[in-house]
C-alpha positions in Angstrom: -19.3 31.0 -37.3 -17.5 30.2 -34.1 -15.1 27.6 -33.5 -15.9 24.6 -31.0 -13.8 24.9 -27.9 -10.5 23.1 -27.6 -10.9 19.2 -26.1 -8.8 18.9 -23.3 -7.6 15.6 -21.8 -4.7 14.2 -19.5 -1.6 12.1 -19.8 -0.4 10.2 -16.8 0.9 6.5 -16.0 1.1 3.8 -13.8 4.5 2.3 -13.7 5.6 3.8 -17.2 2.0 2.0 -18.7 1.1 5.4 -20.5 -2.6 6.5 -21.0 -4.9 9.5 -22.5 -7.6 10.4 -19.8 -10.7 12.0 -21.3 -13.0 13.1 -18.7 -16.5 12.9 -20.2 -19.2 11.6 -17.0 -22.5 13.1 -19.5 -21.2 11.1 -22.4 -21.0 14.1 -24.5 -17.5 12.7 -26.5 -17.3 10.2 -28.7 -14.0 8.9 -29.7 -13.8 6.6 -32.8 -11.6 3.6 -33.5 -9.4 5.5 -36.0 -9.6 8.6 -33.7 -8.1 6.5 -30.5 -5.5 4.9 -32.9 -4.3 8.4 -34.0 -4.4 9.7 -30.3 -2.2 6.8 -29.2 0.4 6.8 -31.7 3.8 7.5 -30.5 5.2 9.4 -33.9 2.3 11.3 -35.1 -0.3 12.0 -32.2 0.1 12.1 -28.1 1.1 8.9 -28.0 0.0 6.3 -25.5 -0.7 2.5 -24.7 -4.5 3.3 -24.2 -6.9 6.1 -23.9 -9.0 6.1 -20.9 -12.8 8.2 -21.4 -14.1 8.3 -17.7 -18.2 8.2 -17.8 -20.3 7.9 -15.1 -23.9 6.1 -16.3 -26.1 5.9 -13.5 -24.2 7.8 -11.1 -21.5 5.1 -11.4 -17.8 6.0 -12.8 -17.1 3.8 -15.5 -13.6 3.1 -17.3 -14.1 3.0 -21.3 -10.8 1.7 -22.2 -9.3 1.5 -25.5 -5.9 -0.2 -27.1 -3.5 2.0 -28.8 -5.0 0.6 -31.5 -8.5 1.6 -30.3 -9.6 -1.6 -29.7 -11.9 -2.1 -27.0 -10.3 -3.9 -23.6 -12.1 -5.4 -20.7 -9.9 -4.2 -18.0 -6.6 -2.8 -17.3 -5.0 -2.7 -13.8 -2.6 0.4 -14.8 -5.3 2.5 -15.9 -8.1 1.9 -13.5 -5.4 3.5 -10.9 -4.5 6.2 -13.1 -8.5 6.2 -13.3 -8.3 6.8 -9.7 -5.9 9.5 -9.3 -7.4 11.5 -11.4 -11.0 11.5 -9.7 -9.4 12.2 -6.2 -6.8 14.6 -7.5 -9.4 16.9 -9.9 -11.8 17.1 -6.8 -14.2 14.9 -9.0 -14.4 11.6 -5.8 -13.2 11.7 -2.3 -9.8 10.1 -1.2 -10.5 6.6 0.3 -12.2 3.5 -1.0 -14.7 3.7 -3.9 -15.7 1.6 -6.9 -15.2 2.1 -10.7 -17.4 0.6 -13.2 -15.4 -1.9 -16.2 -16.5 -4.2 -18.8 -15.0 -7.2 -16.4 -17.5 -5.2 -13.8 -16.9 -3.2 -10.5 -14.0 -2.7 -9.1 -12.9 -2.0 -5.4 -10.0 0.6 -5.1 -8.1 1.9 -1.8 -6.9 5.8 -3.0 -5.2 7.6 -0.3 -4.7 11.6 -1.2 -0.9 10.6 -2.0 1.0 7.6 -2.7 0.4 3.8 -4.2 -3.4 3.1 -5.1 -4.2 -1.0 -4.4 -7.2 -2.3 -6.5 -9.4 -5.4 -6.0 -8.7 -6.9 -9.4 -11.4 -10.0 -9.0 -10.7 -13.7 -9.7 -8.1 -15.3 -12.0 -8.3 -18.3 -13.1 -6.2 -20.6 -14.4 -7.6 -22.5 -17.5 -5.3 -25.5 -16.8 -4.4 -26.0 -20.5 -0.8 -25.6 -21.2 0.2 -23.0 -24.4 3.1 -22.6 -25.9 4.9 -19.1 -26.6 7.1 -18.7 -29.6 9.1 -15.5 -30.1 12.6 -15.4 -31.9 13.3 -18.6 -32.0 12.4 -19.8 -29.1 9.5 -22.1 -28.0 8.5 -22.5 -24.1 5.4 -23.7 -22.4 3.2 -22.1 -20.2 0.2 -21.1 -18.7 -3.1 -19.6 -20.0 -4.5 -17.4 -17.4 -7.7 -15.3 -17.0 -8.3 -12.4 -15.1 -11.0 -11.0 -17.4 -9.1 -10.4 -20.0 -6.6 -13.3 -21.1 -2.9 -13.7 -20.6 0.0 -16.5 -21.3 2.0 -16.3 -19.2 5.6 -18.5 -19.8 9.2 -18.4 -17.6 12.3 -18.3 -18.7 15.3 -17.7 -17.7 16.3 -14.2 -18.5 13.7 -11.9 -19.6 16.9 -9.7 -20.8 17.6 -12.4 -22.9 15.1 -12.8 -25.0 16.2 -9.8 -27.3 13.7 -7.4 -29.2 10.0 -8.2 -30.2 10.1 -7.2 -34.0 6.9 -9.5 -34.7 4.3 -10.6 -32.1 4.7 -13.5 -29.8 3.1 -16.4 -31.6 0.4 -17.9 -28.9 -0.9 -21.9 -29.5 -3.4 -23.1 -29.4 -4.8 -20.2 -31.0 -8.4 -20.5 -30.9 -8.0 -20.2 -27.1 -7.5 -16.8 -27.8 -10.0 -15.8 -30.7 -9.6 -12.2 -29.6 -5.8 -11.9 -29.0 -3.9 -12.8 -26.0 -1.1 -10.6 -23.4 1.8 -12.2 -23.3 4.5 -11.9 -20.5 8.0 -13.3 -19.9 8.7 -13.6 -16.4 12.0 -14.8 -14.8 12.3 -15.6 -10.9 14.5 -13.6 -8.8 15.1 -14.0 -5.1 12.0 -14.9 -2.8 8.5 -13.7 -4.3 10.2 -11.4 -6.4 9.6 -11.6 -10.2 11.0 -9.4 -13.2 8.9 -9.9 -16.4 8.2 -8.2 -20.1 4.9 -8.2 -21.8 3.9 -7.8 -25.4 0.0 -6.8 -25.0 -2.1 -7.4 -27.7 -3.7 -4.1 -29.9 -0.6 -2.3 -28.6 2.9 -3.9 -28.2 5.6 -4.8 -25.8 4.8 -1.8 -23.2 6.8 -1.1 -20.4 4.1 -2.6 -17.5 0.4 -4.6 -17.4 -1.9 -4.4 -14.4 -3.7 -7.4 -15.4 -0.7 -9.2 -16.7 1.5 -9.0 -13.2 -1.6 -10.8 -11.5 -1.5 -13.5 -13.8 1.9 -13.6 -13.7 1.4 -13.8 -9.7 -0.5 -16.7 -10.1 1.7 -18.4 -12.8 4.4 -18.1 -10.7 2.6 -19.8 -7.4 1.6 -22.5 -10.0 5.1 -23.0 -11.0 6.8 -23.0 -8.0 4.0 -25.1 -6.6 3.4 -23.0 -3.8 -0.6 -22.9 -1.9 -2.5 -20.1 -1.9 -2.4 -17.5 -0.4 0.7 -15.3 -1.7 1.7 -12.1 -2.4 4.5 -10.9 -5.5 6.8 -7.8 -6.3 6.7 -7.5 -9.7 9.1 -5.2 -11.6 7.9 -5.1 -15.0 10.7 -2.5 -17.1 8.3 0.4 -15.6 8.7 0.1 -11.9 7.5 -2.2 -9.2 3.8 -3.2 -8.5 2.7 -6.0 -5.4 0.2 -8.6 -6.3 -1.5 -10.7 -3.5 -3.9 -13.2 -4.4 -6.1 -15.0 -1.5 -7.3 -18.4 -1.0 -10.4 -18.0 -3.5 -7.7 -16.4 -6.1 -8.8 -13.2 -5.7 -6.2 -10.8 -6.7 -5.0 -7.1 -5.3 -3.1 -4.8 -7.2 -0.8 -2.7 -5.3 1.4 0.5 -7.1 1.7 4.2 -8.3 -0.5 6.5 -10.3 1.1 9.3 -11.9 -0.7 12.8 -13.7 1.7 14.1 -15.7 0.3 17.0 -17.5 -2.9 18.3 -19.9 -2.4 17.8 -23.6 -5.4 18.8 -26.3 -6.8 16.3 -28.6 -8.7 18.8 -30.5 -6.1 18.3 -33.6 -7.0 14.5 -33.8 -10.6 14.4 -33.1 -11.8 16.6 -35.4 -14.8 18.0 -34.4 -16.8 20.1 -36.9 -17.6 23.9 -36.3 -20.5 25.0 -34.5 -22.7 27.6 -36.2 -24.6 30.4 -34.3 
């Protein structure tokens, strides 16, 4: 009786958005729902807003992207850069522009050896149907905007302000959003600058969204009642990411990718022996 080898993965982040990379390109891993949950959590396992398993299906890298709760996610802006870094720094792609494979489809990045990694995150769209946002005791209106995955996006005046998130944002009308909805605060600053919070749905309020600052890129042109094109900074409570959208609302994604070190998930997958 010999014991399987220890599963090896790798913690890293993109402004403070934490994730679990598991590199796996012949699909040899599964990882359960229960399995990413236990993974993810903060008190008992690694702990992390998402686990990232890279596969590569038809000679294609492809992003399978889980919630901290293991749910399964179209897309996520953070991740597909810390994607990125990884495959450059581990020798796995060459620096430069290459594509990565998501259940919102294929995405363009720019990955120079060092330094900020900008994405081509596709279309948003605005659904032009005002929500409203409710959160301790507050009510404001706002926008319900897609980039794949959906986001409400709602201003207010300080997102300081707004205290603690012990419940979930509650999002109307709800069955806009039959599978759950990202919700960010955002509060104008000086010139196309833009501070914001955002309670993402399967995981909680995490310190930054990809997805979510390009929503919030185009809330805020909406708002302000600006044209397109336009370009953002966006300092989420992670760091700072750019967002510039063109005149077809196609939206780049512009910010850091961080490894931080190797961690081994052999303790919360569970894999049986192997017999000789």
């Amino acid at each position: 009786m010999t014991t399987s080898p220890a599963i090896l993965a790798t913690y890293g982040h993109g402004t403070e958005n934490d994730f679990v990379i598991i590199f796996d390109p012949l699909e040899e891993l599964s990882v359960t729902t229960s399995e990413c949950a236990s993974i993810c959590n903060r008190e008992t396992g690694i702990g992390a807003d998402g686990l990232i398993r890279i596969t590569r299906p038809d000679g294609k890298w492809f992003m399978d992207y889980r919630n901290a709760d293991g749910s399964i996610a179209e897309m996520c802006g953070n991740g597909i850069r810390v994607m990125a870094r990884y495959l450059v720094e581990r020798g796995h792609q060459p620096e430069g522009i290459f594509a990565i494979n998501t259940r919102d489809g294929l995405k363009h990045l720019r990955v120079p050896a060092t330094g900020d990694i900008t994405v081509n995150m596709g279309q948003l769209t605005n659904e032009d149907e005002e929500i409203t946002a409710f959160a301790n005791g507050h009510t404001w209106n706002g926008y319900n905007i897609s980039i794949g995955n959906p986001h409400a996006v709602v201003f207010v005046e300080s997102v300081d302000g707004i205290g603690k998130f012990s419940e979930p944002p509650i999002v109307r009308p709800m069955e806009s959003y039959p599978e759950g909805v990202n919700v960010e605060f955002v509060e104008f600053l000086e010139g196309n600058e833009l501070k914001m919070r955002v309670y993402e749905r399967g995981v909680g309020e995490t310190q930054s969204c990809g997805t979510g600052t390009c929503a919030v890129a185009l809330a805020a042109t909406l708002k302000r009642g600006d044209r397109l094109p336009a370009t953002w900074v966006i300092y989420p409570p992670g760091g700072r990411l750019e967002v510039a959208i063109d005149g077809h609302s196609n939206a780049t994604l512009t910010g850091p990718a961080v490894l931080i070190r190797e961690v081994d998930l052999t303790p919360y997958l569970r894999r049986p022996e192997v017999s000789k």
